[in-house]
C-alpha positions in Angstrom: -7.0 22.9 -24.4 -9.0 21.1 -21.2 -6.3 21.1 -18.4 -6.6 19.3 -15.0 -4.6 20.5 -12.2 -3.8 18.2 -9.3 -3.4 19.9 -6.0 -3.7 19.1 -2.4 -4.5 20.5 1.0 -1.4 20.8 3.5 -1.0 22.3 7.2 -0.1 25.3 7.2 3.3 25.7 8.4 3.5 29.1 8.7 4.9 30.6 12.4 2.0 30.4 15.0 -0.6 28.7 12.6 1.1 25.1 13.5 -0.2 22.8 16.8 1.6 20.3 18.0 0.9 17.5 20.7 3.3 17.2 24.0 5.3 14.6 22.3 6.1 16.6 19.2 3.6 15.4 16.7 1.5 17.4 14.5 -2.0 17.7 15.2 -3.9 18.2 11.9 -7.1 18.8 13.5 -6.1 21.4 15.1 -3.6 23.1 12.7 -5.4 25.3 9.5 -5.2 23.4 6.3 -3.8 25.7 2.7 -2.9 24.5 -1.1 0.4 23.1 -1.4 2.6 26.0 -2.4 4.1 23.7 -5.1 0.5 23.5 -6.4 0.6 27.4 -7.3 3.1 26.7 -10.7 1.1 23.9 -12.2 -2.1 26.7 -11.6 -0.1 29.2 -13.2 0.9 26.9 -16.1 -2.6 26.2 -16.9 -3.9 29.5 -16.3 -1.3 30.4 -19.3 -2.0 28.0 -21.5 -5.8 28.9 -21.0 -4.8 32.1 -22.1 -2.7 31.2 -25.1 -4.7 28.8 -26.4 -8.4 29.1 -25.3 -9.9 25.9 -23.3 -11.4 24.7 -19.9 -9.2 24.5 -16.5 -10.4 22.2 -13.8 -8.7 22.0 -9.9 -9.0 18.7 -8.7 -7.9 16.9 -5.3 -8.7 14.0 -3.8 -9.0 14.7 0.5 -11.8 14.8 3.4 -14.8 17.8 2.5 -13.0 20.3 3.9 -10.5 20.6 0.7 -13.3 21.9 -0.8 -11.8 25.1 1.0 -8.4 24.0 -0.8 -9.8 23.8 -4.4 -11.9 27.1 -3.3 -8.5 29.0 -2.7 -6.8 27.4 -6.1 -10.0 29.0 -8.2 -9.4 32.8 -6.4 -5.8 32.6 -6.0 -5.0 31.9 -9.4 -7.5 30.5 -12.0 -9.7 27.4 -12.4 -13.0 27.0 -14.6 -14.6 24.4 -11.8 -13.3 22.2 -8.9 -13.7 18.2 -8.3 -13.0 16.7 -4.9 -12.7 12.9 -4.5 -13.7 12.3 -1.1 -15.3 9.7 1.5 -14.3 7.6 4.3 -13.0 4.8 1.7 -10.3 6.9 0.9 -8.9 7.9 4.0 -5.0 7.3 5.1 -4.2 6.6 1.4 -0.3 6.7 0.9 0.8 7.9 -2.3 -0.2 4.6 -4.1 -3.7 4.3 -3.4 -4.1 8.4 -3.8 -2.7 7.8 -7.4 -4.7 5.3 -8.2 -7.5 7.0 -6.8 -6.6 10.1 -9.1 -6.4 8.2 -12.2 -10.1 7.3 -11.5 -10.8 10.4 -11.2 -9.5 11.4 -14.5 -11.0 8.4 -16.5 -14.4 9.3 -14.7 -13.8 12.6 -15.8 -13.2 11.5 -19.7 -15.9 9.3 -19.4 -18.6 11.9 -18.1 -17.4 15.3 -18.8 -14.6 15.8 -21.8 -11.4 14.1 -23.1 -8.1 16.0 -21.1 -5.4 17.3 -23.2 -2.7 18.1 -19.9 -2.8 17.3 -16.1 -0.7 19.4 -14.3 0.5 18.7 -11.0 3.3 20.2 -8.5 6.5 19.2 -7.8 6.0 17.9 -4.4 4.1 18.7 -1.1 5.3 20.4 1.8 4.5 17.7 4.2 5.3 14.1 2.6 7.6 16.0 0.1 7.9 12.4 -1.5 7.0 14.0 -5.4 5.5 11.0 -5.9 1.8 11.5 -6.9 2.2 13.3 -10.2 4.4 10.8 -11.6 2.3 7.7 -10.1 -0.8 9.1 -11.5 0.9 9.3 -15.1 1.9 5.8 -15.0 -1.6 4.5 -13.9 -3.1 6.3 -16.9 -0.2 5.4 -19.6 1.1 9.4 -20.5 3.6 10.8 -21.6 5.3 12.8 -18.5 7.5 15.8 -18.7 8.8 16.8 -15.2 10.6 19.9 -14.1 9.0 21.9 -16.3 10.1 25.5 -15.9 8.4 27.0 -19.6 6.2 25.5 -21.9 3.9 25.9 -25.0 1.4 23.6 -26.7 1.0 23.6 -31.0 -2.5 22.7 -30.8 -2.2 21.8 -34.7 0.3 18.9 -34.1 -0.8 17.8 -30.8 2.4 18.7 -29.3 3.5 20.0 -26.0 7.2 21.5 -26.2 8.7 22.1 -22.6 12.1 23.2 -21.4 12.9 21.4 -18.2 15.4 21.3 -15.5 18.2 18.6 -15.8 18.2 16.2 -12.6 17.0 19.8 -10.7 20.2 21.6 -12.2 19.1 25.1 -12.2 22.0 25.6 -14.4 21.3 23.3 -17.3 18.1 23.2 -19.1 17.0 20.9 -21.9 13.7 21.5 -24.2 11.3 18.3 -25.0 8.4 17.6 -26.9 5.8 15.4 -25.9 2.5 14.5 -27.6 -1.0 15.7 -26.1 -2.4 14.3 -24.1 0.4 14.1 -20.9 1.4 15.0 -17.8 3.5 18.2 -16.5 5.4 18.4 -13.0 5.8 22.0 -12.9 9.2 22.9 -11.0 9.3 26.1 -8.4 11.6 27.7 -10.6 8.7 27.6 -13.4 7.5 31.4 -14.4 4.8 32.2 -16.5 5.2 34.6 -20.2 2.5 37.0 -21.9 4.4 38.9 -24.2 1.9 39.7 -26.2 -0.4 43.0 -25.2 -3.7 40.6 -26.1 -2.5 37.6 -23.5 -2.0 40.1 -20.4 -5.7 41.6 -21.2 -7.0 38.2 -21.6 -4.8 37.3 -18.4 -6.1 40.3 -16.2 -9.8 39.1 -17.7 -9.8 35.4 -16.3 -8.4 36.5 -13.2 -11.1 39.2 -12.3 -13.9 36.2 -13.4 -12.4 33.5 -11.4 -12.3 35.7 -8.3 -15.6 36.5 -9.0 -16.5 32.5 -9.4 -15.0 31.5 -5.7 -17.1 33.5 -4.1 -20.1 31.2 -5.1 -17.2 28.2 -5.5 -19.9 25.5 -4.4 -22.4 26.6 -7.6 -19.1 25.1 -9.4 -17.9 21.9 -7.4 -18.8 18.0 -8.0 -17.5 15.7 -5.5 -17.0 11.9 -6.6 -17.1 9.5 -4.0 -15.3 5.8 -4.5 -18.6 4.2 -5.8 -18.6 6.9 -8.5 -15.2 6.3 -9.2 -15.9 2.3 -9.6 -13.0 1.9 -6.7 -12.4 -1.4 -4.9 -12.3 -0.4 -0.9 -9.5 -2.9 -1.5 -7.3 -0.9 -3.3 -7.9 2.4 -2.2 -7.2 4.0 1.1 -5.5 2.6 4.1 -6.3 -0.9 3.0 -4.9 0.4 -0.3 -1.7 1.5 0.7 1.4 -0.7 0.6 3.7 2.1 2.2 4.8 1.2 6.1 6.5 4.2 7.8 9.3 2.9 10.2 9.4 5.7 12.1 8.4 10.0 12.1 10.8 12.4 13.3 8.8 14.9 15.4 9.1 18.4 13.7 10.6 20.8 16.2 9.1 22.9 18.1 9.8 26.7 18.2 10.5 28.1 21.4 8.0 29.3 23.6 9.8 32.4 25.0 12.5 34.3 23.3 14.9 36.9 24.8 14.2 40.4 24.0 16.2 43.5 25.5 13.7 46.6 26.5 14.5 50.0 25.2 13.2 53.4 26.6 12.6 55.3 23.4 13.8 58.1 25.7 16.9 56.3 26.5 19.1 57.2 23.0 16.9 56.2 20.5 17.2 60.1 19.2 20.4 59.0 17.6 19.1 56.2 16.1 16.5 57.6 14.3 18.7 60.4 13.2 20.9 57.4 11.2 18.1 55.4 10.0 16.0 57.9 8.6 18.1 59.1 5.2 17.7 55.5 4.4 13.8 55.9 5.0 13.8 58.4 2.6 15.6 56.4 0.2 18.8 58.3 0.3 
């Protein structure tokens, strides 16, 4: 099985690691860049059917050269055989229009000049334009099949088949199973968990993820980047010029406070009695 995972590079909006501007708006430049979280379950969805079924995994994003980092971090984190990054200047401000169509290049040029796909995975949606629009938009460029939701899945490599089972509308309560033939697209959901049951899938698990750890560490030895001329992109189509989306407005994302209240103790000044309560608990008592 040759998988493709789609992933992206996000701010990082973790406490402290986020800058923003006087008037409330995020300043990218200046705030650290990470893999969408979301991106984490299609990784783990190839990584096991890499281990079930043999095959190739491939991360690849479309972003400025510093997601090179991003597809770096999907290849240690979890697994990927190689990283391709579709990236110049041409490309920039694409909404989620021209980044699918700029996707679906890269996965034609990638059938053309490397090996035919059998899945794409992607994520369920990122945590800044949290639109979960690019998976599916991608899919219909290329004219796949599309499961979304997907929480479990296995592929019969015999029949060409993918069988999934799949949140209903996000219903964590009702599930449904599909089939879909090879090759198509999966939108892994959050609540997607991967299964090696058998003794010979863990080793071969614990295996790939000791040599793809290995493999980031020289990740450039293993990344191709694909610029729009490569990709046989229009400027017209792609990028800001590309993008039909016009955003009204932005809420500006709050900011947390600067100072918080805090009340001083004096360890000397009855803390004895606390620690007397806490530390049975400590112990596990």
């Amino acid at each position: 099985m040759r998988s493709i995972v789609l992933t992206k590079g996000v701010p990082d909006f973790s406490e402290g690691a986020v800058s923003f501007d006087e008037d409330g708006h995020l300043e990218r430049g200046k705030t650290p860049t990470v893999m969408n979280p979301n991106d984490e379950f299609a990784l783990q969805a190839a990584l096991q059917t890499k281990v079930r079924h043999g095959g190739h995994v491939t991360g690849m994003s479309m972003g400025p050269p510093g997601y090179a980092d991003v597809l770096k971090g999907a290849m240690e984190t979890v697994y990927t055989d190689d990283s391709y990054l579709l990236s110049d200047r041409e490309l920039a401000a694409s909404d989620t229009w021209a980044t699918a169509i700029t996707l679906s290049a890269g996965l034609e040029t990638y059938q053309e000049e490397v090996a035919d796909i059998d899945i794409v995975f992607a994520g369920f949606k990122t945590a800044d334009g949290e639109t979960g629009q690019t998976g599916p938009q991608t899919c219909w460029a290329m004219d796949w099949p599309i499961v979304t939701h997907v929480v479990a899945l296995d592929i019969d490599p015999d029949e060409r088949t993918l069988r999934a089972k799949r949140l209903v509308e996000g219903d964590i309560d009702e599930i449904e199973t599909v089939e879909a033939p090879l090759p198509c697209f999966v939108v892994t959901d959050p609540e997607f968990e991967p299964t090696y049951r058998k003794a010979s899938h863990r080793l071969t698990h614990k295996e790939l993820r000791a040599e793809t750890e290995e493999r980031a560490a020289e990740h450039d030895d293993h990344l191709t980047t694909w610029d729009h001329t490569d990709l046989n992109l229009d400027p017209d189509y792609i990028g800001l010029d590309g993008s039909p989306t016009i955003v009204s407005s932005v809420d500006p994302i709050p900011k947390a406070p600067s100072e918080r209240e805090a009340t001083m103790i004096d360890p000397d000044d009855g803390m004895d009695e606390v620690l007397e309560e806490m530390q049975p608990y400590a112990a596990g008592d």
